[in-house]
SENU-219552 format. One record per residue (C-alpha): x, y, z; residue in three letters. Coordinates in Angstrom, 1 decimal, always signed. Layout:
BEGIN
REC     c1     c2     c3 type
REC      X      Y      Z  ALA
...
REM end
This chain:
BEGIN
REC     c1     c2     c3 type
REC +111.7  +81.9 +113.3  UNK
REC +110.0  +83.9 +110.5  UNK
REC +109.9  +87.4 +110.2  UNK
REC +106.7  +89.0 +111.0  UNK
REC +104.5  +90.1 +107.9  UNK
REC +102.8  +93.6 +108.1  UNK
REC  +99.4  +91.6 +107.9  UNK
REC +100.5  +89.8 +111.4  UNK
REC +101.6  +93.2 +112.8  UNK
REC  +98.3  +94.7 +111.7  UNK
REC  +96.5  +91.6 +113.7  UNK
REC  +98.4  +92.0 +116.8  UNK
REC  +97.5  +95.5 +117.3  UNK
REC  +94.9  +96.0 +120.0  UNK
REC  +91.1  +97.4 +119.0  UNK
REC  +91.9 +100.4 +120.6  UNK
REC  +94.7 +101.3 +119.1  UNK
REC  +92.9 +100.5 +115.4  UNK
REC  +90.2 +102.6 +116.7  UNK
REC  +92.4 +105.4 +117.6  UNK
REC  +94.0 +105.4 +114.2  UNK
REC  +91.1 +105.0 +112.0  UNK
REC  +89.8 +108.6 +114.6  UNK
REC  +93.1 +110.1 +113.4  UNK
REC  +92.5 +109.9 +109.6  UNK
REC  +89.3 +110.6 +109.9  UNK
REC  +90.5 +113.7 +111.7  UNK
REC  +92.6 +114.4 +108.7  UNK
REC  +95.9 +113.5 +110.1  UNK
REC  +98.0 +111.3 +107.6  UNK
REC  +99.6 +107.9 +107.7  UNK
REC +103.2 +109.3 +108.2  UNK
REC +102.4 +111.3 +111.0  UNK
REC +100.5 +108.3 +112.8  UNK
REC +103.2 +106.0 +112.0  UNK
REC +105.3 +108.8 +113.9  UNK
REC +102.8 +108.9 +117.0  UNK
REC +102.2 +105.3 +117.6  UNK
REC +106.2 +103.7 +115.9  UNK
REC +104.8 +101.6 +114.0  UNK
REC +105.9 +101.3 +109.9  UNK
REC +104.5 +103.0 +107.5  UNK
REC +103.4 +100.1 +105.9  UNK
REC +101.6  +98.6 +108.7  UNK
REC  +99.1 +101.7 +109.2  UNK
REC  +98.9 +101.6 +105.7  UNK
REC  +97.5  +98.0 +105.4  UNK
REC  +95.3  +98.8 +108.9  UNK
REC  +93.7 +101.6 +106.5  UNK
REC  +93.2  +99.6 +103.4  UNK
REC  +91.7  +96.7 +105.7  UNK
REC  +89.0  +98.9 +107.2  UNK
REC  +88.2 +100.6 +104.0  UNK
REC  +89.5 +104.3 +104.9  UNK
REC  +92.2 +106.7 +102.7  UNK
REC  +93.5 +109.6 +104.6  UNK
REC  +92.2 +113.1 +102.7  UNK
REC  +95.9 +113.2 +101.3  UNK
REC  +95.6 +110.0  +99.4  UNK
REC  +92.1 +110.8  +98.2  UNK
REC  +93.9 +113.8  +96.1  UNK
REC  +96.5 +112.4  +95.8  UNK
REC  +94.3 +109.4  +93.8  UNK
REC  +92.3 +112.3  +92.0  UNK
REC  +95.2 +113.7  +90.4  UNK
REC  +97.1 +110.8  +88.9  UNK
REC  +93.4 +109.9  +87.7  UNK
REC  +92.9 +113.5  +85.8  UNK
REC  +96.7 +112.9  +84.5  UNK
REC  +95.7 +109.8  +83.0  UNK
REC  +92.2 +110.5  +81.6  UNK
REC  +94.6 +112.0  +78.4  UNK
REC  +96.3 +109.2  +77.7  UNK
REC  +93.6 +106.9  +78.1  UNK
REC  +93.1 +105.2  +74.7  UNK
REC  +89.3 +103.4  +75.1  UNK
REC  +86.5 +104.9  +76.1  UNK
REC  +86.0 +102.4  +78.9  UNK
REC  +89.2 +103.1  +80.4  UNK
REC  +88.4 +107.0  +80.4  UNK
REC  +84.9 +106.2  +82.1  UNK
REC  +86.8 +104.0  +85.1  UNK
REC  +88.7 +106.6  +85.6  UNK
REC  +85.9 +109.4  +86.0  UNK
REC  +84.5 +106.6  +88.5  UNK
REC  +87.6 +106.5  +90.2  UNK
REC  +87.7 +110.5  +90.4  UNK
REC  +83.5 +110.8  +91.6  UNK
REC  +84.0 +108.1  +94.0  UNK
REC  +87.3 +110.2  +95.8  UNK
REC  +85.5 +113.6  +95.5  UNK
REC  +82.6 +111.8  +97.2  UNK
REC  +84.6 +110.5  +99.5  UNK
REC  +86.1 +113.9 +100.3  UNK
REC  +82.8 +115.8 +100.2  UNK
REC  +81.3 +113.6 +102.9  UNK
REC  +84.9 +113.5 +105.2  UNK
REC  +84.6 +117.5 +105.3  UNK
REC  +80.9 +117.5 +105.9  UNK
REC  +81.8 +115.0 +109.1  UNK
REC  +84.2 +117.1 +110.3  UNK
REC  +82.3 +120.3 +109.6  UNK
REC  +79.5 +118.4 +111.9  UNK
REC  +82.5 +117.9 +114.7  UNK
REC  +83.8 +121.1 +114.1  UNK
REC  +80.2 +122.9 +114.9  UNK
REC  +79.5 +121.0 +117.9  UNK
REC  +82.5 +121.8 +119.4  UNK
REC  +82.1 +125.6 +118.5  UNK
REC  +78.4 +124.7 +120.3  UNK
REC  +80.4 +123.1 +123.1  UNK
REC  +82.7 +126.3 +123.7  UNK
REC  +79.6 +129.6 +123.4  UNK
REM end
């Protein structure tokens, strides 16, 4: 019998477990300390990310950085103006993450006065 792949364990976790996850990063927990919560590899939340189009906060910057490293050594111009895509598109990403959970953070503030 062959091994499972992390696709196939990605498919055989249940809706609301994904759900749950994809809450969590949102939330601004990373992928190591989901894979903690729920066992499951690293890998697998990983792929469950990447296949529903979310990076946890931490790879965003993480992303921005190596970007800003490598604008020096960029030789052509369209190389150097990819990466300033990349970096808008993570800061954009970021800006609106923190203004969702500055939203969620106000309504529970509402919630508690």
């Amino acid at each position: 019998m062959a091994r499972a792949t992390v696709r196939d364990k990605v498919a055989a976790l249940p809706e609301g477990r994904k759900r749950r996850i994809s809450k969590m990063v949102r939330e601004g927990a990373s992928i190591v300390e989901i894979a903690r919560r729920y066992k499951l590899d690293w890998g697998v939340v990983r792929a469950l990310l990447w296949e529903q189009g979310i990076r946890p906060w931490r790879g965003s910057k993480t992303i921005i950085t190596l970007r800003l490293r490598s604008l020096g050594t960029a030789g052509r111009q369209e190389r150097r103006a990819e990466l300033i895509k990349d970096v808008q598109q993570e800061v954009d990403y970021l800006y609106y993450a923190a203004r969702r959970l500055q939203t969620q953070l106000d309504k529970v503030k509402k919630t508690i006065t």
